[in-house]
Residue frames as qw, qx, qy, qz and C-alpha x, y, z in Angstrom:
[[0.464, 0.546, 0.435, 0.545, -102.19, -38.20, 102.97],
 [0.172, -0.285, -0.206, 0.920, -101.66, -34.64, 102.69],
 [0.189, 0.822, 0.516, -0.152, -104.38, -31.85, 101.98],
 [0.335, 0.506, -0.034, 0.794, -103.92, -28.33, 100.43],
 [0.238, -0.125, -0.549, 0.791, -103.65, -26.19, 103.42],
 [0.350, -0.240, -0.048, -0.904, -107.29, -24.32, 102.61],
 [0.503, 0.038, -0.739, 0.446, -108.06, -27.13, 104.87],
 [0.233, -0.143, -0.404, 0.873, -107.53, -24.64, 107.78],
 [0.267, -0.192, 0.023, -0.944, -110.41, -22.06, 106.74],
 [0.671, -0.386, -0.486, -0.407, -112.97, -24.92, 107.14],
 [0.595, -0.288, -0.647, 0.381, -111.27, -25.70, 110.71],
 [0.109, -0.223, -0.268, 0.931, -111.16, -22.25, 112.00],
 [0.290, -0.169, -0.452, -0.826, -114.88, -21.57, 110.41],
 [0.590, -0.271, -0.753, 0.111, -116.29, -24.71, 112.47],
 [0.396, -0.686, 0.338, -0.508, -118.13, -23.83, 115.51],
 [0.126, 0.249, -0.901, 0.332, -116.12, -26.24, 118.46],
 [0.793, -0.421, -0.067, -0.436, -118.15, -29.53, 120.06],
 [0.266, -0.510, 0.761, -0.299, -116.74, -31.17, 122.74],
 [0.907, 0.162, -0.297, -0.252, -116.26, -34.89, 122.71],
 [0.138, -0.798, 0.586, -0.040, -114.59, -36.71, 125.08],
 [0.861, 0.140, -0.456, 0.178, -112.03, -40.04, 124.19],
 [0.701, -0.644, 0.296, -0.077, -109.90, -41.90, 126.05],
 [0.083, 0.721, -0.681, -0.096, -106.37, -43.41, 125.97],
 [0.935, -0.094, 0.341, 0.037, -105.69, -47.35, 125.59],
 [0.487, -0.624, 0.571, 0.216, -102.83, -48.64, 125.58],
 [0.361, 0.021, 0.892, 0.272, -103.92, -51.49, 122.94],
 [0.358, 0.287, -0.243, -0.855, -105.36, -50.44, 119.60],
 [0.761, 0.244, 0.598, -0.064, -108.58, -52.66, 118.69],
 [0.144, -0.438, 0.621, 0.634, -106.77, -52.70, 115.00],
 [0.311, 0.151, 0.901, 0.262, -109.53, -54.67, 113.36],
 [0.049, -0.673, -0.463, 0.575, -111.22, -51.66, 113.45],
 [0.255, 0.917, -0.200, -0.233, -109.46, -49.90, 110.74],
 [0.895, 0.097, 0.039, 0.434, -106.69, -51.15, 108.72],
 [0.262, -0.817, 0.300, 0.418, -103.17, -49.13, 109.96],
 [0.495, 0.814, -0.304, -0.008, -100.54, -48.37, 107.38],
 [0.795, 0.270, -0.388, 0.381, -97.06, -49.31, 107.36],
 [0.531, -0.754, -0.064, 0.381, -95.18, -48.19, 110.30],
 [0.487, 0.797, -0.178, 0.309, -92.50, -45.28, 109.33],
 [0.668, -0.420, 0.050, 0.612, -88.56, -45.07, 110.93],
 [0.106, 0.940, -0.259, 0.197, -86.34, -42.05, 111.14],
 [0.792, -0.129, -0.130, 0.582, -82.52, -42.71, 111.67],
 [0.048, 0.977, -0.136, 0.155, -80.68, -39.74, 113.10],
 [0.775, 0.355, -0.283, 0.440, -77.33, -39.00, 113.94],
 [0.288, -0.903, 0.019, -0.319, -75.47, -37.95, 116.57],
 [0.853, -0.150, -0.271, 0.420, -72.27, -37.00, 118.43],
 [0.382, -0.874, 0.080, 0.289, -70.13, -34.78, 120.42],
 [0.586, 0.683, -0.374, 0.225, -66.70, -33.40, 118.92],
 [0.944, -0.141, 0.024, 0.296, -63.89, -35.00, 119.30],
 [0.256, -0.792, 0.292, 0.470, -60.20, -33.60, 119.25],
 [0.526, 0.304, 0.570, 0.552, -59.97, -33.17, 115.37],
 [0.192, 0.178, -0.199, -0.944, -60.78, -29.67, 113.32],
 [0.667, 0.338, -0.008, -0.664, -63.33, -31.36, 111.20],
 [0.343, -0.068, 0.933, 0.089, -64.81, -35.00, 110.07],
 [0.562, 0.342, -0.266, -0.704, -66.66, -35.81, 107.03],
 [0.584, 0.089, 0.776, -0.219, -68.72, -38.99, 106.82],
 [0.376, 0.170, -0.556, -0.721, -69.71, -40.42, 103.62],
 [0.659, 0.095, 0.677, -0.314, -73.07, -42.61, 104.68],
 [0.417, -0.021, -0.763, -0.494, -74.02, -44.85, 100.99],
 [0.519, -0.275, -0.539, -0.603, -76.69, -46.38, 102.31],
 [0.269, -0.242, 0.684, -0.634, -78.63, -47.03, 105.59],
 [0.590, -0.118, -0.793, -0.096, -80.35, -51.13, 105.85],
 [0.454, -0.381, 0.694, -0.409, -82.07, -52.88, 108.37],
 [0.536, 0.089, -0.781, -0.307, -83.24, -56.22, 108.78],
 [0.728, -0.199, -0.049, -0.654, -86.38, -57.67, 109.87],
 [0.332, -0.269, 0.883, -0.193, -86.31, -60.76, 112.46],
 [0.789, 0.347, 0.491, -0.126, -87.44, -64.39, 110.10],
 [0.649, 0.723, 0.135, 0.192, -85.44, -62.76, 107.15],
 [0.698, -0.590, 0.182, 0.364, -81.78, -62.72, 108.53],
 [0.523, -0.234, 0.523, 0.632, -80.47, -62.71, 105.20],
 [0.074, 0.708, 0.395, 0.581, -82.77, -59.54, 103.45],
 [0.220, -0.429, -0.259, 0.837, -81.38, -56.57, 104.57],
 [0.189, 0.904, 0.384, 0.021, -84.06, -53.44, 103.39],
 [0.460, 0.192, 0.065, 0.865, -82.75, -50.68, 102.05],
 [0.034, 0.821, 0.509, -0.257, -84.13, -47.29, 103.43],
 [0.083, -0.710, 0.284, 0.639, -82.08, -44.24, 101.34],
 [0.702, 0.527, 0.365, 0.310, -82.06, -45.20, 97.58],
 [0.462, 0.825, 0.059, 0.321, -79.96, -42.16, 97.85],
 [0.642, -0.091, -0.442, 0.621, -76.24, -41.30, 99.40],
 [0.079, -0.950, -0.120, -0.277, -76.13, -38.87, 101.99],
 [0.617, 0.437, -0.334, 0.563, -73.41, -37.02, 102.93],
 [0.504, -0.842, -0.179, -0.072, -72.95, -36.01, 106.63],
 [0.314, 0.526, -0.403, 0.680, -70.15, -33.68, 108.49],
 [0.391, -0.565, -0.633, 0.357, -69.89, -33.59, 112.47],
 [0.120, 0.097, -0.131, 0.979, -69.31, -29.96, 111.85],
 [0.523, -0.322, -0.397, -0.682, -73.73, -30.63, 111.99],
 [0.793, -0.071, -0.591, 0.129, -72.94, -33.20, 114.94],
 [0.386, 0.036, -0.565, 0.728, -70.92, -31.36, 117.45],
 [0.197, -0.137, 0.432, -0.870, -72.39, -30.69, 121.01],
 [0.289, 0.340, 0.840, -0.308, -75.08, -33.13, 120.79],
 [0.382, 0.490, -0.080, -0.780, -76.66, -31.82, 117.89],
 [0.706, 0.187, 0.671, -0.131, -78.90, -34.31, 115.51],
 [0.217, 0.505, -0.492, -0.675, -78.53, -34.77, 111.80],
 [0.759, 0.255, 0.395, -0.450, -81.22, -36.50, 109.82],
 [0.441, -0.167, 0.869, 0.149, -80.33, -39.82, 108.21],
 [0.065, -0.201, -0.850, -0.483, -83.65, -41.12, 107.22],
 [0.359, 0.171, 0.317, -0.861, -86.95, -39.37, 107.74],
 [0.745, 0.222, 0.311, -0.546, -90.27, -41.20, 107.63],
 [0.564, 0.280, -0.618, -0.471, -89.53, -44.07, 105.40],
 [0.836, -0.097, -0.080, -0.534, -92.00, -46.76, 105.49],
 [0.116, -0.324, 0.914, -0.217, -90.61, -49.92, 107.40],
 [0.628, -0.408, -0.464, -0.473, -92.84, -53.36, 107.59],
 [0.639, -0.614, 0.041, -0.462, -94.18, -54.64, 110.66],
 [0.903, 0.002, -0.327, 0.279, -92.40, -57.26, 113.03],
 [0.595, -0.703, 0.160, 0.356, -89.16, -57.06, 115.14],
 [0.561, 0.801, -0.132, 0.163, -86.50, -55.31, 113.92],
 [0.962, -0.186, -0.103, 0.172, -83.43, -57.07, 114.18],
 [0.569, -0.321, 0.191, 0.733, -80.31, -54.79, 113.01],
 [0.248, 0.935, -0.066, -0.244, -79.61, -51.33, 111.76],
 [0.764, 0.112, 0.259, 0.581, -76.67, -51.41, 109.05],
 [0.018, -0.916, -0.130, 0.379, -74.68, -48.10, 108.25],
 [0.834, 0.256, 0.292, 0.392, -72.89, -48.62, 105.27],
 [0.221, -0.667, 0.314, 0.638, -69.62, -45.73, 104.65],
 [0.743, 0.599, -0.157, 0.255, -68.30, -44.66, 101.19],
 [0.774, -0.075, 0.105, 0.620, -64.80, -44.51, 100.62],
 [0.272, 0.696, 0.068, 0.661, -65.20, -40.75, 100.23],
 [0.592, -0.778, -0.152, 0.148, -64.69, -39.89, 104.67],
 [0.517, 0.313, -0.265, 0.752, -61.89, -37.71, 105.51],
 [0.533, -0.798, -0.254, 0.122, -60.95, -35.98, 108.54],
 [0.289, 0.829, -0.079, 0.473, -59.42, -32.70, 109.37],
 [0.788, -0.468, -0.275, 0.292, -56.46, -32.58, 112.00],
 [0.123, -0.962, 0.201, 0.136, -53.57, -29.86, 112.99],
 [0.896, 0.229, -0.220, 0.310, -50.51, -30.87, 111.47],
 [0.733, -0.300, -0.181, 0.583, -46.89, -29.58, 113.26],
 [0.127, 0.227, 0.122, 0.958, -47.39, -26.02, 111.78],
 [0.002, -0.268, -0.406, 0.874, -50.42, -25.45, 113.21],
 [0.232, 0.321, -0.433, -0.810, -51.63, -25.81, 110.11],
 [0.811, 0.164, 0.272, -0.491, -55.41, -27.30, 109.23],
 [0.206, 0.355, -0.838, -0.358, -54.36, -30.86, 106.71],
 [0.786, 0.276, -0.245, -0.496, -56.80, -33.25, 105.30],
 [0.023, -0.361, 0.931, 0.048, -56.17, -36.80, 105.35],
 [0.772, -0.170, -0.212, -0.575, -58.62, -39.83, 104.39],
 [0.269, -0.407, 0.788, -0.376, -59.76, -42.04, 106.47],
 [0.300, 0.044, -0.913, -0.272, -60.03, -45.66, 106.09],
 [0.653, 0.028, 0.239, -0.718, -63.50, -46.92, 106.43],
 [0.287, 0.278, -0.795, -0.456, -62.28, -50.04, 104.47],
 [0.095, 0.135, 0.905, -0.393, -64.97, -52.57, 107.15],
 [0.171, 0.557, 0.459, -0.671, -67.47, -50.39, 107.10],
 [0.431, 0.435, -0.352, -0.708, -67.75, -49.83, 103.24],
 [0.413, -0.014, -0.853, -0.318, -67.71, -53.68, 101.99],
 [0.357, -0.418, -0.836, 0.013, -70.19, -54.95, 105.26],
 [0.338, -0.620, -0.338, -0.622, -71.38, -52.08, 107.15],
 [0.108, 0.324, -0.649, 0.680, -71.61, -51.01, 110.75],
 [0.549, -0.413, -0.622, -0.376, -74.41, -53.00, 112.37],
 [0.116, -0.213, 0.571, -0.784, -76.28, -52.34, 115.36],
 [0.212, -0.345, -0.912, -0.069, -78.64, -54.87, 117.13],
 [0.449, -0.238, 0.011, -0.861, -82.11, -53.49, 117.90],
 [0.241, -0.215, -0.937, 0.135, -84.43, -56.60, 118.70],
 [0.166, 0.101, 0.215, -0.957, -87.30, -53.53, 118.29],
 [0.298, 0.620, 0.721, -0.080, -91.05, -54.48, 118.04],
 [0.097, 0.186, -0.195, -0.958, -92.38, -52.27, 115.00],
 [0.305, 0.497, 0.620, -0.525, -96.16, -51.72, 115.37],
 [0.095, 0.497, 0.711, 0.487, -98.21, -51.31, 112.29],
 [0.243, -0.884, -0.289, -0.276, -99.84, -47.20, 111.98],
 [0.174, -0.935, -0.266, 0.157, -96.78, -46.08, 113.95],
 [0.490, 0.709, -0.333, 0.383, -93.43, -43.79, 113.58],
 [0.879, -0.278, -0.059, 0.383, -90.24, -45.23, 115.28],
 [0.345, 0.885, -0.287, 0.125, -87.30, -42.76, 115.41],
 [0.917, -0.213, -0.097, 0.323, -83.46, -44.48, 116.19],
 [0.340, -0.925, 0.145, 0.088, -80.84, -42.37, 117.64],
 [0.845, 0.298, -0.208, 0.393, -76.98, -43.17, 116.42],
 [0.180, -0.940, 0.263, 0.122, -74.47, -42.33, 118.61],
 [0.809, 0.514, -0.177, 0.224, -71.59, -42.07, 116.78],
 [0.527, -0.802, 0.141, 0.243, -69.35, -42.02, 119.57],
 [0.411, 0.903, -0.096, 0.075, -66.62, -40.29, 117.07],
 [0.109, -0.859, 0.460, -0.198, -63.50, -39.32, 119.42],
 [0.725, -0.276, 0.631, 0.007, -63.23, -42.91, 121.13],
 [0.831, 0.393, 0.370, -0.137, -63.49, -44.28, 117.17],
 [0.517, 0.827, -0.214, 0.057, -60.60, -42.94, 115.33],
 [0.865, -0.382, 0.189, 0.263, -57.53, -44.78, 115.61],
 [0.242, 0.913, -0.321, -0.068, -54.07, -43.16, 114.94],
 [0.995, -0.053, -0.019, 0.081, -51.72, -45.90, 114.26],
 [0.577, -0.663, 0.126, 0.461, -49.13, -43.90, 114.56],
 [0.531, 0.001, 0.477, 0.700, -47.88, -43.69, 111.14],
 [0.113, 0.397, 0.052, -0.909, -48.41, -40.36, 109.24],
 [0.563, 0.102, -0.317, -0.756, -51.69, -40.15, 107.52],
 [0.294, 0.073, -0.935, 0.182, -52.46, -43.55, 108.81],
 [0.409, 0.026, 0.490, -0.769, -56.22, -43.20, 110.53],
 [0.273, -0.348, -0.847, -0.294, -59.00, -45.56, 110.17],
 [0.480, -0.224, -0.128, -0.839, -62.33, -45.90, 111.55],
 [0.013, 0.089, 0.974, -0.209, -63.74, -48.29, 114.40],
 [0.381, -0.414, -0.435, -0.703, -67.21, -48.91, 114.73],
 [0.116, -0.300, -0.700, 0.637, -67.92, -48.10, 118.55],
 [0.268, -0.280, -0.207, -0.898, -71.80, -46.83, 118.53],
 [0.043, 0.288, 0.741, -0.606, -74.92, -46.98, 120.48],
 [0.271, -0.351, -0.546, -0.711, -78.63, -46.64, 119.45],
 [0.015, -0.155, -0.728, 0.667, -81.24, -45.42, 121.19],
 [0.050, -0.396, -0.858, -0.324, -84.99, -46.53, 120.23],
 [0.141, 0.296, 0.360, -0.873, -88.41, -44.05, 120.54],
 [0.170, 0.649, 0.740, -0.047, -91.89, -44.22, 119.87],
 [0.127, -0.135, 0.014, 0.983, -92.51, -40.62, 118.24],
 [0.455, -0.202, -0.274, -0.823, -96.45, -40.63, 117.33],
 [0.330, 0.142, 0.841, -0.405, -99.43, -42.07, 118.68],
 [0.116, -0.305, -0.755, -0.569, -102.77, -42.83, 116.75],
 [0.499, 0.192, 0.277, -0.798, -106.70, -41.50, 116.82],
 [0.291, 0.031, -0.807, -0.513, -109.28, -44.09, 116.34],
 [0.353, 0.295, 0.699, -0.547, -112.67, -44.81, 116.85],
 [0.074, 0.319, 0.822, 0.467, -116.07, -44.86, 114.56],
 [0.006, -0.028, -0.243, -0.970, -118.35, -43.03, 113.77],
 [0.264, 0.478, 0.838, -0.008, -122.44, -42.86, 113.95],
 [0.936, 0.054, 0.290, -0.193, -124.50, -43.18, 111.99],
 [0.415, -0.426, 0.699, 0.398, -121.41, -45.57, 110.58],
 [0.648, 0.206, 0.611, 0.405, -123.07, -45.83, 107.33],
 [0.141, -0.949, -0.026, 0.282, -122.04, -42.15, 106.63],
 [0.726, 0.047, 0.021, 0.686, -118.45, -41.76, 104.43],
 [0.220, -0.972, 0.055, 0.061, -116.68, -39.34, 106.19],
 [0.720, 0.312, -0.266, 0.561, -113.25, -37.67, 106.38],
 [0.619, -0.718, -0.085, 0.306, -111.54, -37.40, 109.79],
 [0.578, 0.386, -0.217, 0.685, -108.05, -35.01, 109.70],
 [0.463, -0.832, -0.007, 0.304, -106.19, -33.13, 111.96],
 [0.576, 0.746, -0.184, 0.279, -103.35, -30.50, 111.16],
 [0.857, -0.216, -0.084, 0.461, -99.86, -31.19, 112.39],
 [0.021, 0.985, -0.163, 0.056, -98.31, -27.30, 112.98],
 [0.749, 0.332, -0.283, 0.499, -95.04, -29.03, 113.72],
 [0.528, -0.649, -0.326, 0.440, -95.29, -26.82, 117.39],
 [0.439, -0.119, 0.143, 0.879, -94.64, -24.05, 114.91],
 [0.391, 0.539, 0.277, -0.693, -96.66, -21.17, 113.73],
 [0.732, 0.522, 0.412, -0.151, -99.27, -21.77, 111.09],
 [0.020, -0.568, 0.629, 0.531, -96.32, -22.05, 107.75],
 [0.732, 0.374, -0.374, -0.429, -96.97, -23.72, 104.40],
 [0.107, 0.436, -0.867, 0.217, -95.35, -26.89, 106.13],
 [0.604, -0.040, 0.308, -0.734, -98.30, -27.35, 108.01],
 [0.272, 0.044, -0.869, -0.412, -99.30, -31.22, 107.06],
 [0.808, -0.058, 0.055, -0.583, -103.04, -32.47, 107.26],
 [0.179, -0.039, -0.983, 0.029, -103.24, -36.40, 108.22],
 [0.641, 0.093, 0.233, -0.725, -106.60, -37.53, 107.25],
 [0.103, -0.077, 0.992, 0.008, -108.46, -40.82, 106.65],
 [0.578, -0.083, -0.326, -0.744, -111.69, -41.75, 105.20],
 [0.598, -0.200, 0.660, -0.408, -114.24, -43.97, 107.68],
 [0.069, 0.000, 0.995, 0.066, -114.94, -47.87, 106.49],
 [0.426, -0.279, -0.659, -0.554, -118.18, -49.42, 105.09],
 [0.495, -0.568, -0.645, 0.128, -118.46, -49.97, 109.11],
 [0.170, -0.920, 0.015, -0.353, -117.45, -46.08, 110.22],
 [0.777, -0.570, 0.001, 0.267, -114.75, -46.99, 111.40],
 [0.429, 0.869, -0.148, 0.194, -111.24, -44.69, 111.23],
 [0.708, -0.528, 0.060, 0.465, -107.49, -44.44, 112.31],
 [0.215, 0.919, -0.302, 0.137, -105.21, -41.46, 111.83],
 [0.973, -0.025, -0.069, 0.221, -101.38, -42.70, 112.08],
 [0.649, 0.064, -0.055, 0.756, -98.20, -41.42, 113.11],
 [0.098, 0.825, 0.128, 0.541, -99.39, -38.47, 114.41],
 [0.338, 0.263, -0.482, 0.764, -96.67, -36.87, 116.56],
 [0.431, -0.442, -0.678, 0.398, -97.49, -36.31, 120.12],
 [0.129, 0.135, 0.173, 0.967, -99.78, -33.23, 120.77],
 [0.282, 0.347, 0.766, -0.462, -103.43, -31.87, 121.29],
 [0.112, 0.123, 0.636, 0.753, -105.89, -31.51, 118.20],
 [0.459, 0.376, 0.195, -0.781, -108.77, -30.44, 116.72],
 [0.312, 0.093, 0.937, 0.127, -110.41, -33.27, 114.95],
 [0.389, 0.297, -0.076, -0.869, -112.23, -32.25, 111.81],
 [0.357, 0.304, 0.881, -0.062, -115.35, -34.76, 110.56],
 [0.378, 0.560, -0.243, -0.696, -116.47, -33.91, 106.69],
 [0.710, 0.364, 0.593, -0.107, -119.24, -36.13, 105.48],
 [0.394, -0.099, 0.699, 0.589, -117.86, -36.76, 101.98],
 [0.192, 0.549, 0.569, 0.582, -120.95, -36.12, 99.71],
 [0.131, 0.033, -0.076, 0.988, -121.34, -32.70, 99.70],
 [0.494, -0.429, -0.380, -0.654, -125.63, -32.85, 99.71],
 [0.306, -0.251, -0.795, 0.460, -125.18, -35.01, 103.50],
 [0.403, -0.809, -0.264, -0.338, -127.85, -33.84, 105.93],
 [0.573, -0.618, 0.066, 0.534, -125.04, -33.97, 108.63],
 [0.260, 0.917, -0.193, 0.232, -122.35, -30.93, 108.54],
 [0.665, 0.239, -0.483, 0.517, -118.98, -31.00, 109.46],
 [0.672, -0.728, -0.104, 0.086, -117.73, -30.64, 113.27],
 [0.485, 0.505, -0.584, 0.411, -115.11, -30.33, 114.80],
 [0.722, -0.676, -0.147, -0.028, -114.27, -31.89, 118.26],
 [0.078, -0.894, 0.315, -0.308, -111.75, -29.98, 120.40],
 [0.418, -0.521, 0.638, -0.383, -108.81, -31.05, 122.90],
 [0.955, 0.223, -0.193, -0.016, -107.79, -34.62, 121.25],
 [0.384, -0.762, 0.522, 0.000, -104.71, -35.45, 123.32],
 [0.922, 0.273, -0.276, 0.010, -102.25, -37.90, 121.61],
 [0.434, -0.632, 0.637, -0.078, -99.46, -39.52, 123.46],
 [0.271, 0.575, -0.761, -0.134, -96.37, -41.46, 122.11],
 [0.298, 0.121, -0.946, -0.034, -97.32, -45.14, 121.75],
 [0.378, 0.454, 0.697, -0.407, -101.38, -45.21, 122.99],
 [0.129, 0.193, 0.765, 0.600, -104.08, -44.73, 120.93],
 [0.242, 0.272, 0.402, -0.840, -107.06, -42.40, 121.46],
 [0.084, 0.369, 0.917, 0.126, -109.99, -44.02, 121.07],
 [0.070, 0.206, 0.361, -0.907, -113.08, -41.87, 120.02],
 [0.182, 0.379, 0.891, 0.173, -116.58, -42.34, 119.08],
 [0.163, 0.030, -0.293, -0.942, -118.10, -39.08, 117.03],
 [0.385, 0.454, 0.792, 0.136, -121.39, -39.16, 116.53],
 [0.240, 0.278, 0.465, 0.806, -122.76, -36.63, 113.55]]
């Protein structure tokens, strides 16, 4: 959940106690119930020998492995993408953080509109438009097998290469270009999780940490915080790889414990840091 960013004065008010955790590989999950896991789809491709290419994405699906025939939508809205965002290995964001369930994930689906066109020299030298047939790729979609475990509590991001240049086929006749579907996906773990419990554990507390985005301190800034269990137990989720400050802020506001804060929380992509506060 997010916070309002005043947040920050209580973290930077806090005198620092050290506390040290440790990494495991395997999260005791019964500990804390994780959220949904979240996926990001990006894009991506070198340029190709064309002026300019305009993609029309309608909608980006996968589908979950036991349910072959229930593809998920993840975009309830079209986006429009250009490689003119694309070229040189540059990335262009698909889908960002939407909520995915748990399980193997079986196939990404990239469904085209029928609005793509691409920009070529014509015999003058001269920049000319032409659209390009996507006619596959609009009625079923360009699918890519994954056969990805998705973990419950974390974020998954999938790479598209849209290998562009090799993919356009000039049949020779003027204005005549379609659209193959040569690509390539490439799968990443992008957060890791903090969890552990609390004493005494029959305390309600809120744990958070702020996520700078590796950028200075900007109204962006997002708090991911979590409130401990009837047994003190907590788990922060999807937080991107990084070191925190872990703030602990006993909920009723009369507590005989005060808030902390424990320094130098190290998170790494796909572990879990395991830590056991005590007030």
């Amino acid at each position: 959940m997010r916070i309002l960013n005043t947040l920050k004065l209580s973290l930077l008010s806090l005198a620092f106690i050290s506390l040290s955790g440790c990494h495991n590989s395997e999260s005791n999950t019964k500990n804390a119930a994780l959220p949904e896991p979240t996926i990001s789809v990006k894009l991506v491709d070198e340029s190709g020998d064309f002026e300019a290419l305009h993609l029309e994405v309608a909608k980006v699906m996968v589908n979950m492995e036991g349910d072959e025939n229930n593809w998920i939508p993840l975009n309830p809205d079209q986006k429009d993408l250009s490689t003119v965002n694309l070229s040189n290995g540059k990335q262009d964001v698909l889908i960002n953080k939407s909520l995915i369930p748990s399980g193997i994930l079986n196939r990404l689906k990239l469904v085209l509109g029928d609005n793509s066109t691409i920009v070529i020299k014509n015999g003058f030298d001269d920049d000319e438009a032409y659209d390009l047939k996507t006619s596959k790729a609009q009625k079923d979609g360009l699918e890519l097998g994954l056969g990805q475990r998705i973990r419950p509590g974390f974020a998954y991001e999938f790479v598209v290469d849209f290998k562009i240049d090799e993919s356009i086929v000039f049949s020779g006749q003027p204005g005549d270009i379609s659209l193959t579907s040569l690509m390539s996906v490439a799968t990443e773990m992008s957060s890791g999780i903090i969890e552990g419990s609390i004493s005494p554990s029959d305390e309600p507390t809120m744990i958070s940490i702020i996520d700078t985005k590796e950028t200075p301190e900007t109204d962006d800034d997002e708090v991911i915080s979590a409130y401990t269990n009837y047994l003190g137990h907590f788990a922060l989720s999807g937080v991107p790889t990084g070191t925190y400050q872990v703030l602990l802020k006993p909920v009723d506001a009369n507590s005989k414990y005060k808030a902390m804060i424990i320094p130098d929380i190290e998170v790494i992509d796909g572990e879990v840091t395991f830590i056991r506060p005590v007030l």
